[in-house]
N, C-alpha and C positions, 0 to 999 in steps of 0.2 A: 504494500500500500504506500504510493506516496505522502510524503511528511510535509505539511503546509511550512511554508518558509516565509521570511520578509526579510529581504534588503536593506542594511542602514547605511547610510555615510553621510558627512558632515560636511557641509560647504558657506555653514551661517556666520553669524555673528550677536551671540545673544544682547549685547546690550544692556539695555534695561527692563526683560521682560516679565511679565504679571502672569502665574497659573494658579486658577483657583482649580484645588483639590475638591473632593468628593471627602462626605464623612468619615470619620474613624470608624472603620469596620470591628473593632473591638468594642468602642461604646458603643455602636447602630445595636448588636446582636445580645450585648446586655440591658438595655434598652428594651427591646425587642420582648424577649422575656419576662422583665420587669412589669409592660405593657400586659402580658396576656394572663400572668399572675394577678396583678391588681385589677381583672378586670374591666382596661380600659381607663382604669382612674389615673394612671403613667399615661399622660402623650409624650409625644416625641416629634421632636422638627431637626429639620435637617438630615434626615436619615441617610446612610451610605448606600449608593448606585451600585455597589461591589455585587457581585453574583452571591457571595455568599449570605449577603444579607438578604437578598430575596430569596434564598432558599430556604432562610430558617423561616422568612415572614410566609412562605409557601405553605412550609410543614406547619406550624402554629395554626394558621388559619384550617389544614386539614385534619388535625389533630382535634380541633373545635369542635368542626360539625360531625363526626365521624360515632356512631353509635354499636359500630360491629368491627373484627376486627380488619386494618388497613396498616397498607407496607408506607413506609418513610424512606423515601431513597434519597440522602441530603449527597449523593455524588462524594466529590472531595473536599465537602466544609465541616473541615474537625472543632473548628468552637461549634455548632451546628450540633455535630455528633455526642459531644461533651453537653451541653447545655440542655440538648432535646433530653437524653439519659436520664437528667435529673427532673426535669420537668415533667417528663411523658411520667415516669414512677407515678406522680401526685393527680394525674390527668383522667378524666373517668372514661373507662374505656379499652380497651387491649391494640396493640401495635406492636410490626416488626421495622424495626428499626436498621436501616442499613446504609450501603453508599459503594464506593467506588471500591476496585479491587485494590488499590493502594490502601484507602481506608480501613479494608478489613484485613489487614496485615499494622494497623495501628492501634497499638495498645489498649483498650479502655479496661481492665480488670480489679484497679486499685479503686477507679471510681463506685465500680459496681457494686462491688465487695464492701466499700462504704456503705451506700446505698443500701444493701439487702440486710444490713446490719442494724439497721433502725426501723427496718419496716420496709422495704420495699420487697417490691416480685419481679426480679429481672432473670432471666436465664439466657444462655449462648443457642441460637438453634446451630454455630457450625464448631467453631476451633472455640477451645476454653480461652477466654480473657481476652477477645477479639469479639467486634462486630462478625451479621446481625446479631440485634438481641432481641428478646420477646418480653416486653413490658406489659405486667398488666397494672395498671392503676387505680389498683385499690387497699394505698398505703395506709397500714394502721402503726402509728409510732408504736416502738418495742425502745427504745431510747436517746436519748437526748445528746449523747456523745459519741464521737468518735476519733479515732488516729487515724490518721492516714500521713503518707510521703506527702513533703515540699518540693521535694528534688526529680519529680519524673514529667510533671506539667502542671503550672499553678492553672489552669483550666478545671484542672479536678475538683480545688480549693472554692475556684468562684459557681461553678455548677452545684456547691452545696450552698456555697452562701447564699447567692441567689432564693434558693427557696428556704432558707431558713427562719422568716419569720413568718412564712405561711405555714409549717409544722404547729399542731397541735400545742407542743414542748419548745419549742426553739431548738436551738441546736449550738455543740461547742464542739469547735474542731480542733482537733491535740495536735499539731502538725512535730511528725517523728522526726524528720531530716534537714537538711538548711533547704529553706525556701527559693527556690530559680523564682526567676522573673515578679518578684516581690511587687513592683511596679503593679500588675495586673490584678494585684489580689487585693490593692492600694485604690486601684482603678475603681473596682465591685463595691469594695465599700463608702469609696466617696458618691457613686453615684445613687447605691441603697440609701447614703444618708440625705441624698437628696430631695428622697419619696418617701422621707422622716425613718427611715427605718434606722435604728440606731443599733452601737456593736460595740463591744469594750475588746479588747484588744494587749493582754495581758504575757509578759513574754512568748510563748510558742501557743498560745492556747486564744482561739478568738470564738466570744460567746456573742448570739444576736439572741436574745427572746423573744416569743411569739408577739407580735405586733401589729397596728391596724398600717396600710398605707395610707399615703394623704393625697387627696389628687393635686397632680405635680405634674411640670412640661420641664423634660430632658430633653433640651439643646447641646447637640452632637459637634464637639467642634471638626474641623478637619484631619485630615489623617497625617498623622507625624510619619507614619512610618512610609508614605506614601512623598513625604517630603524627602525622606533620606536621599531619592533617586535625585532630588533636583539640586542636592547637595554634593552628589559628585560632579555631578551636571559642572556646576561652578569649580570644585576643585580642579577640574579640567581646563577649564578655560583663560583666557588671560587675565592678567591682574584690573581691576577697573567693572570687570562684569558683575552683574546682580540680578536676582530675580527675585522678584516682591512674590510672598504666598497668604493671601486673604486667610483672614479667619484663625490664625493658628496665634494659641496664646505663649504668653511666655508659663504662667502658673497654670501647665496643663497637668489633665488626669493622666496622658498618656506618658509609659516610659521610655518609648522611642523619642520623648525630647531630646533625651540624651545625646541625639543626634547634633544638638548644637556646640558642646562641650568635644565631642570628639572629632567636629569636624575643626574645629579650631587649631587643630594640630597638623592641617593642611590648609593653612593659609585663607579660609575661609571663615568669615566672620557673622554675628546675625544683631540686628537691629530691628527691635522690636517698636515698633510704629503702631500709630493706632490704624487700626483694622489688618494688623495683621504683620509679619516678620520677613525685611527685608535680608537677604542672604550677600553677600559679596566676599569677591576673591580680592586679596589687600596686596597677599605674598606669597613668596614660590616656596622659602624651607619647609618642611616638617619639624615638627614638635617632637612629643613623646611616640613611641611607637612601642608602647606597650598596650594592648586594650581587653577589658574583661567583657565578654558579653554577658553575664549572668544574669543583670535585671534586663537586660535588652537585648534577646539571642536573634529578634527580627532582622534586627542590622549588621548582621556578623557578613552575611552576604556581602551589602554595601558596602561595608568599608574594606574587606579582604580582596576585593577587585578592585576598591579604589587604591587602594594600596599598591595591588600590581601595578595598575596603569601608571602610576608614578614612577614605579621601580623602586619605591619604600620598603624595604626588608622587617618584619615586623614579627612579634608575639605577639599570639592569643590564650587566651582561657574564656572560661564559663560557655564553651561550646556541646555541652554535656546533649541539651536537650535535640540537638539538631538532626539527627540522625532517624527520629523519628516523627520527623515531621511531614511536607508533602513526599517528598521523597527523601533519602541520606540526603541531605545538603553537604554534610562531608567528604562522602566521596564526589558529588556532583561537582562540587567544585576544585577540587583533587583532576577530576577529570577534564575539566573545562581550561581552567588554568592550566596546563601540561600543552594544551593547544600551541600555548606561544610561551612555551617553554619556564614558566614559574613553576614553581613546588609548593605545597602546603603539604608538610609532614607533622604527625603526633610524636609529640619527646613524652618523658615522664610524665605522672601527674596530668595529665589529659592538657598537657599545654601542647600548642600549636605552634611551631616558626615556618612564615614567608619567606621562601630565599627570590629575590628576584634577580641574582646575579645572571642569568645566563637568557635573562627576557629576549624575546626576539619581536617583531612587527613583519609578522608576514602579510603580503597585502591583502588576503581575504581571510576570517578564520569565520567558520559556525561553532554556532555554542547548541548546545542540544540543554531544554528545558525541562525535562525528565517530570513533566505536569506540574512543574514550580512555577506558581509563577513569580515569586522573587527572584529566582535565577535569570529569568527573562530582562526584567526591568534591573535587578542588577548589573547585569552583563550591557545592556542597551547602551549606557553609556560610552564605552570601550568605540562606538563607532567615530569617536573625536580623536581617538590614537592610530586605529586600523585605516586602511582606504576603504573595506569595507567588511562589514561585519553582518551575519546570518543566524538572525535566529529562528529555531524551530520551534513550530506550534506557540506563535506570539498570540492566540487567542488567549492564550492562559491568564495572559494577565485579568482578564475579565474578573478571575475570582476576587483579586481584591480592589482595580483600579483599571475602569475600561477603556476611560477616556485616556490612557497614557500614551500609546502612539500617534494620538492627536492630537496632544500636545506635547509629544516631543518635533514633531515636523511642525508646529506652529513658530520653532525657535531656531528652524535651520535646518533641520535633521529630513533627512531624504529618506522615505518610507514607502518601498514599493514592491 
């Protein structure tokens, strides 16, 4: 079967240009549930255009009307997978629960296991602690506590908080191991505590009690992590350039902010303006070139190609979680980089070094997307070093950001 491709190369000159992003697909989808938990008393403006957020708004709404039992097939949206788990439990009614063949090679067993622990009825109809599942929804709390991992996906963490002041009992979660991506689990709560739901928060141990919501309108700001892309964008380009991105705050929920502090260390700076944060390239050195992704494993992508593209030689950690995500991101990108001759190898301790001694610029190279679509838009950039650059199955990005190769040729970039 032929592989859909798309052609980039670069012949612009950004300037000073303005892209408004699409919502944060992480608040749309928490959001999203909060909505269909309270009933409709959570609105929500601003929602994310991302595929994935229609698909959880898909399933929610079939989840609704559904009286006998119906399949869930959320494809490749794992907050989707993770979020529906805990919802569908409390939801009346029976459901199988599934999605893409990637998906059901993605872990959900520590959530379940949660779950069946206080009362829920979930079982595997195929492989233990893998998608599908069989939900049926008629949880009778059996307990008000549980442990679970921090360290496998803080998704697990906010799929219970999520519905923990709809429980009869409320609920407190022991978290066993150090918490990845803390950010997100920071995210859940500031936006629960927006629909008054309140949470104490006590070393490793966070308690919500049963609670009423209030009706409340969750305004979605823009997607940081959807900004990373426009941030190598600039560390590419000549000193002088900028692009304004509406709507993103500096005191956001999201921890892909992060994204402004680590770009600083390629010469790109951000100014936060009212309505929204202007980005520019000042200088050419790098800074530090050490980076942890632990609360922000999103941008491990972006910055390790933007890295290459520099020829920045560099350490990583907190890459723990990547491996099971859309696809290895580890070796994808192992793989990818190797193209034009960079390395990313594992030393001890799950640390990572970029050697880009031996880079090369051949004048075409394809990247293959392995149904990431961070790989895609990470990689996308690279067309400002390359004469020209090939990516495969560039629909993908649709899952979190459609409009991105509309505006990446809005700024120069040749897209055909």
């Amino acid at each position: 079967m032929d592989v859909e491709t798309l052609k980039l190369s670069y012949t612009g000159s950004i300037g000073n240009a303005v892209i408004q992003l699409t919502g944060s697909k992480s608040e749309s989808n928490r959001a999203l549930i909060l909505g269909a938990l309270s009933k409709g008393k959570v609105r929500i403006q601003n929602l994310s255009n991302a595929d994935d957020t229609f698909i959880l708004q898909k399933a929610l709404s079939l989840a609704e009307d559904s009286n006998k039992l119906i399949t869930l097939d959320i494809g490749p949206a794992g907050t989707a997978m993770r979020f529906l788990t805990a919802y569908l439990s409390l939801t009346a009614g029976s459901f199988i629960l599934t999605g893409s063949e990637r998906m059901k090679q993605r872990p959900i067993g520590i959530l379940v296991n949660a779950l069946n622990s206080i009362g829920a009825h979930i079982n595997y109809t195929a492989l233990n602690g893998y998608p599908p599942l069989e939900i049926t929804g008629t949880f009778n709390q059996t307990d008000n506590r549980v442990a679970i991992k921090g360290n496998v996906s803080s998704q697990y963490l906010s799929a219970l908080l999520l519905i923990a002041a709809f429980l009869p009992h409320g609920l407190t979660l022991n978290i066993t191991s150090t918490l990845t991506s803390k950010p997100y689990v920071s995210m859940t709560l500031e936006m629960l505590k927006e629909t008054g739901i309140n949470h104490r928060w006590e070393n490793d141990s966070i308690t919500i009690n049963h609670q009423e919501v209030k009706e409340s309108l969750l305004t979605i700001e823009p997607d940081w992590s959807a900004a990373s892309y426009w941030y190598t964008v600039i560390a590419l380009s000549p000193i002088g350039s900028s692009i304004f991105l509406p709507g993103l705050k500096d005191a956001s929920l999201q921890g892909d902010r992060a994204i402004v502090e680590i770009m600083r260390n390629f010469g790109v700076v951000s100014v936060f303006e009212k309505g929204g944060v202007k980005i520019e390239k000042t200088e050419v050195s790098a800074g530090e070139r050490f980076f942890n992704f632990k609360e922000c494993p999103d941008l491990a992508q972006t910055v390790i190609v933007c890295c290459a593209a520099l020829r920045y030689n560099a350490h990583f950690t907190g890459l723990e979680t990547l491996k099971i995500k859309e696809t290895d991101r580890i070796s994808a990108l192992q793989n990818e980089l190797a193209k034009f001759s960079v390395s990313l190898t594992e030393e001890e301790d799950q640390h990572y070094y970029l050697n880009t001694d031996t880079k090369t610029e051949p004048s075409t190279v394809t990247i293959k997307t392995y149904e990431d679509h961070r790989m895609a838009m990470a990689f996308a950039p690279l067309a400002m070093v390359f004469k020209e650059l090939i990516i495969e199955e560039p629909k993908v990005v649709g899952k979190s950001y459609p409009a991105f190769w509309e505006h990446l040729a809005s700024i120069g970039f040749n897209c055909n």
